[in-house]
C-alpha positions in Angstrom: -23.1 30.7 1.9 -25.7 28.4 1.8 -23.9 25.2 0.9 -20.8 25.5 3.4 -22.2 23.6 6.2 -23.0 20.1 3.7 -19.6 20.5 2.3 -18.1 20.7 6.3 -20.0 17.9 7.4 -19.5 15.8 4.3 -16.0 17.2 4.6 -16.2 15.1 8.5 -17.5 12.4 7.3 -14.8 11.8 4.9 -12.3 12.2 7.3 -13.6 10.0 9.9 -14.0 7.4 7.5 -10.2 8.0 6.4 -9.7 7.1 10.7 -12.3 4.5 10.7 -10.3 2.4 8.2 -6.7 3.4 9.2 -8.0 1.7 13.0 -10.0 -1.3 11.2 -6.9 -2.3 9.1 -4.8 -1.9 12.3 -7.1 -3.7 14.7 -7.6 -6.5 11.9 -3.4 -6.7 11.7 -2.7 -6.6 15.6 -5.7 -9.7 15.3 -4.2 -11.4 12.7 -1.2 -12.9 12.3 0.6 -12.8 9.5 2.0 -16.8 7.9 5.6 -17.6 8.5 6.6 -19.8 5.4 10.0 -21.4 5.7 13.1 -20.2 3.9 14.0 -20.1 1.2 11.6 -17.4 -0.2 10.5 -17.1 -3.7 9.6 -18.7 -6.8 9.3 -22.6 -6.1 10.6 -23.1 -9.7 14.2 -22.3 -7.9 14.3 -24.5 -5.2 15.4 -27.7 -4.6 13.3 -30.9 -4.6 14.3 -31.4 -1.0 12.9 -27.9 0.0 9.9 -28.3 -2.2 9.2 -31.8 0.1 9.7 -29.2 3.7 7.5 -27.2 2.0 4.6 -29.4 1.4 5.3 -30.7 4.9 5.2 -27.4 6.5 2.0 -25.8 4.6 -0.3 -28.9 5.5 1.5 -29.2 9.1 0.6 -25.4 9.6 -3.1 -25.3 7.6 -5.3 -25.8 10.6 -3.2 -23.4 12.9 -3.8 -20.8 9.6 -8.0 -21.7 9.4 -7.8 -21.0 12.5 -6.3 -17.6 12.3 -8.4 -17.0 9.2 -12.1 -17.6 11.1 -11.6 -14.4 13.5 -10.5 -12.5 11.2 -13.1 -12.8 8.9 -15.7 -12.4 11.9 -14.2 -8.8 13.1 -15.0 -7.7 10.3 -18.5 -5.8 10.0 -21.3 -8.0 8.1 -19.2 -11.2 8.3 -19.4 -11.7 12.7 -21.7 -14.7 10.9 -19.7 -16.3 8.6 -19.7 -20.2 9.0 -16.9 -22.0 8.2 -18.6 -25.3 7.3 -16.7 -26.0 4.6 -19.3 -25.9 2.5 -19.4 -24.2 -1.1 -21.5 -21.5 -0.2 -19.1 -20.5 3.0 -16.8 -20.0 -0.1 -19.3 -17.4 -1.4 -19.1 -15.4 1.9 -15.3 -15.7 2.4 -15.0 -14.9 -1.3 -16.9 -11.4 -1.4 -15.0 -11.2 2.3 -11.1 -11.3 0.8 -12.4 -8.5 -2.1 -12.4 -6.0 0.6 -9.6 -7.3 2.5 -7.3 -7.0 -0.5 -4.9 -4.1 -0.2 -1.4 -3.0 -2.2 2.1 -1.5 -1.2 4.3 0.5 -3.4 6.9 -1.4 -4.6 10.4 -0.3 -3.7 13.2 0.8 -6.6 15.2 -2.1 -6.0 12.2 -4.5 -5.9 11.6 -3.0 -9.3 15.0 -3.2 -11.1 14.7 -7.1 -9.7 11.5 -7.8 -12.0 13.1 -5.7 -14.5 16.4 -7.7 -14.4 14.6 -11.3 -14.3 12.7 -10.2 -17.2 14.3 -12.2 -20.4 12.8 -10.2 -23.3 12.0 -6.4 -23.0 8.6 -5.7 -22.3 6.8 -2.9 -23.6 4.0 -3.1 -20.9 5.6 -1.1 -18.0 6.5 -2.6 -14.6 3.5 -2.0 -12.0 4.7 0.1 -9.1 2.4 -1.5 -6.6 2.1 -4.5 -5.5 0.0 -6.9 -2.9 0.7 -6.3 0.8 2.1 -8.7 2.9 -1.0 -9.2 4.8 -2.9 -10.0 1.5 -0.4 -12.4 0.5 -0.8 -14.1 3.9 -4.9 -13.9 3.5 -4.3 -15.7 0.1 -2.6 -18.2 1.7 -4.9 -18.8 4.2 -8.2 -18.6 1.6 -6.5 -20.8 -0.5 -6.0 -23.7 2.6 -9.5 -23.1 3.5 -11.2 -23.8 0.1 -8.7 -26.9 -0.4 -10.4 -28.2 2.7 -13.7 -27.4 0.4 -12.6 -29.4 -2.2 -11.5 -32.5 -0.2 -14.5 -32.5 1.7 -17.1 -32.0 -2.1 -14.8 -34.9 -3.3 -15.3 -37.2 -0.6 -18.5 -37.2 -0.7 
């Protein structure tokens, strides 16, 4: 059998690679902490005006602590140990094609399913995606998001 050898070692190389990412995303989650809104969770359309006020107070008390988490993460991870966070547009570029591969999805539980389906006010005919963003992505989001808003003051300051 000629080919058998290619097709072990590519079969190797596949399954290190499986390893290889299992340990990067758990080296990258034991590095990075995941944010800690306050209660209560969900959509800010259902809480009250005093809770949207702690809110604000909390994200912009807690934004440097979170760029700060956000930097080392982005550095531990292979072909970004460079990136600058100068808060400059093009460090936006970097941290941009950075977050595409850090993205990463979940399955969504039954019951997380009937909610959307229950909140819905008209039936849809476009089913119900049964994944959705991981917690860690939804933290990275976060963080992104408080980094390029420090962008955008500093552009409009100028």
């Amino acid at each position: 059998m000629m080919g058998m050898p290619f097709f072990r070692s590519l079969r190797g190389r596949f399954e290190r690679r499986l390893v290889f990412n299992s340990l990067r995303t758990n080296l990258q989650s034991m590095a990075y902490r995941l944010i800690q809104p306050p209660p209560p969770y969900g959509p800010f359309r259902e809480r009250s005006q005093d809770e949207l006020k702690d809110y604000f107070r909390w994200f912009f008390a807690v934004m440097d602590e979170r760029i700060n988490e956000l930097i080392p993460a982005v550095r531990a991870t292979s072909g970004f140990q460079i990136w600058r966070p100068d808060y400059s547009p093009a460090s936006l570029d970097s941290l941009g094609d950075w977050f595409v591969g850090q993205v990463e999805t979940r399955p969504r539980t039954q019951e997380e399913i009937n909610k959307i389906a229950e909140a819905l006010k008209f039936p849809v005919l476009i089913p119900i995606s049964e994944r959705t963003l991981s917690e860690r992505t939804l933290s990275l989001t976060i963080d992104v998001a408080m980094y390029f808003g420090r962008v955008c003051k500093r552009i409009i300051r100028r």
